[in-house]
C-alpha positions as CSV (number, residue, x, y, z in Angstrom):
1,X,28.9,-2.4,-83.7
2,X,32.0,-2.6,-85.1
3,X,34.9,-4.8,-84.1
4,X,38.4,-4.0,-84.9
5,X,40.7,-6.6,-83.9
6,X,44.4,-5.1,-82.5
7,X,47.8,-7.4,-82.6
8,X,50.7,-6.4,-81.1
9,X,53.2,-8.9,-81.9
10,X,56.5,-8.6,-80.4
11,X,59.3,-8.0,-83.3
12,X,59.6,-12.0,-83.4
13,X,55.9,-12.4,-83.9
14,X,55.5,-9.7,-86.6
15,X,56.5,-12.2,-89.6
16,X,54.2,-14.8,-88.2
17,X,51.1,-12.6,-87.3
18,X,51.5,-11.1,-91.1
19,X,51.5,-14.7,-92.9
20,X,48.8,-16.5,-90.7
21,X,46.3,-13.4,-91.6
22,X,47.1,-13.7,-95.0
23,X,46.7,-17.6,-95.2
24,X,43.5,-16.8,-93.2
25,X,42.1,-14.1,-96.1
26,X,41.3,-11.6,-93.5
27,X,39.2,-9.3,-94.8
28,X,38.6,-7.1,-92.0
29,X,39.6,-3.7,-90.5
30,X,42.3,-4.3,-88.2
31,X,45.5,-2.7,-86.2
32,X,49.2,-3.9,-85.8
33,X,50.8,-2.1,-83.7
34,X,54.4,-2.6,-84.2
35,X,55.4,-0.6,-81.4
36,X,53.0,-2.2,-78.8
37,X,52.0,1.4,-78.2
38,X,48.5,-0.3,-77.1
39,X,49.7,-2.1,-74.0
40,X,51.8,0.4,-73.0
41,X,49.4,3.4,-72.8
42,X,46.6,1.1,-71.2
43,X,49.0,-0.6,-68.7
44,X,45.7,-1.3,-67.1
45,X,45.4,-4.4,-69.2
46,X,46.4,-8.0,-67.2
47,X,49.1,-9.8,-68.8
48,X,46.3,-12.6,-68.6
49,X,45.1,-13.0,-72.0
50,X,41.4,-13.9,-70.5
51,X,41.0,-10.7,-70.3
52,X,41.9,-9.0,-73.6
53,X,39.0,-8.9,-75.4
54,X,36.4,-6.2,-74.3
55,X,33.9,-4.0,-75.6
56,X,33.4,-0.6,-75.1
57,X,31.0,2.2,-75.6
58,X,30.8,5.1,-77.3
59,X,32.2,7.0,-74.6
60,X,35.7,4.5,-75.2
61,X,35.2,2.7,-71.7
62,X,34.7,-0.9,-71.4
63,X,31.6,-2.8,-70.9
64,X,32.4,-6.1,-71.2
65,X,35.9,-7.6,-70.6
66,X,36.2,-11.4,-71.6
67,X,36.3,-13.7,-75.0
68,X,32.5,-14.7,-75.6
69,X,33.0,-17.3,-77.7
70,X,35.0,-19.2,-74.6
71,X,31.7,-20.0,-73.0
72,X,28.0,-19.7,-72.9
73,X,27.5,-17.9,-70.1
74,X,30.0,-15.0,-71.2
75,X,28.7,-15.3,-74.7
76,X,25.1,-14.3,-72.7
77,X,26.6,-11.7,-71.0
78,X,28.8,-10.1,-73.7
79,X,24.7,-9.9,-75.8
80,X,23.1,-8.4,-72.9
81,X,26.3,-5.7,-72.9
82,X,25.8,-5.3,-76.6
83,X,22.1,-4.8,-76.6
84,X,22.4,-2.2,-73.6
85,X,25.0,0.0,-75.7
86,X,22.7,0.1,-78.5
87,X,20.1,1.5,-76.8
């Protein structure tokens, strides 16, 4: 699977967000989205931040919504969503 992390950082943030990835090395694929184009078009999304990370399928539609490194038992659930997309 592949996980591509998206900020949208507010025009205050945007500085910020760049330096802290920077000093963090990150290595990875990634989106800003300096327009916050993201939230807008899935207005679906809680302003709760619980809830913005989630996994989807193949098909783009969530699986799993939740951080799973916040606890155990959503860390067991987010494996079992994994394992069923793969199949």
């Amino acid at each position: 699977f592949k996980v591509i992390p998206i900020f949208s950082p507010s025009q205050e943030e945007y500085d910020t967000t760049v330096e802290q990835l920077i000093m963090l090395n990150f290595k990875y694929p990634l989106y800003i989205d300096t327009f916050r184009d993201f939230g807008r078009l899935n207005d679906c999304i809680p302003e709760d931040r619980r809830f913005h990370c989630f996994l989807i399928n193949g098909e783009g539609k969530p699986v799993f919504i939740g951080n799973p490194i916040a606890s155990e038992a959503l860390k067991t659930v987010f494996l079992k969503a994994l394992r069923d997309i793969s199949r």
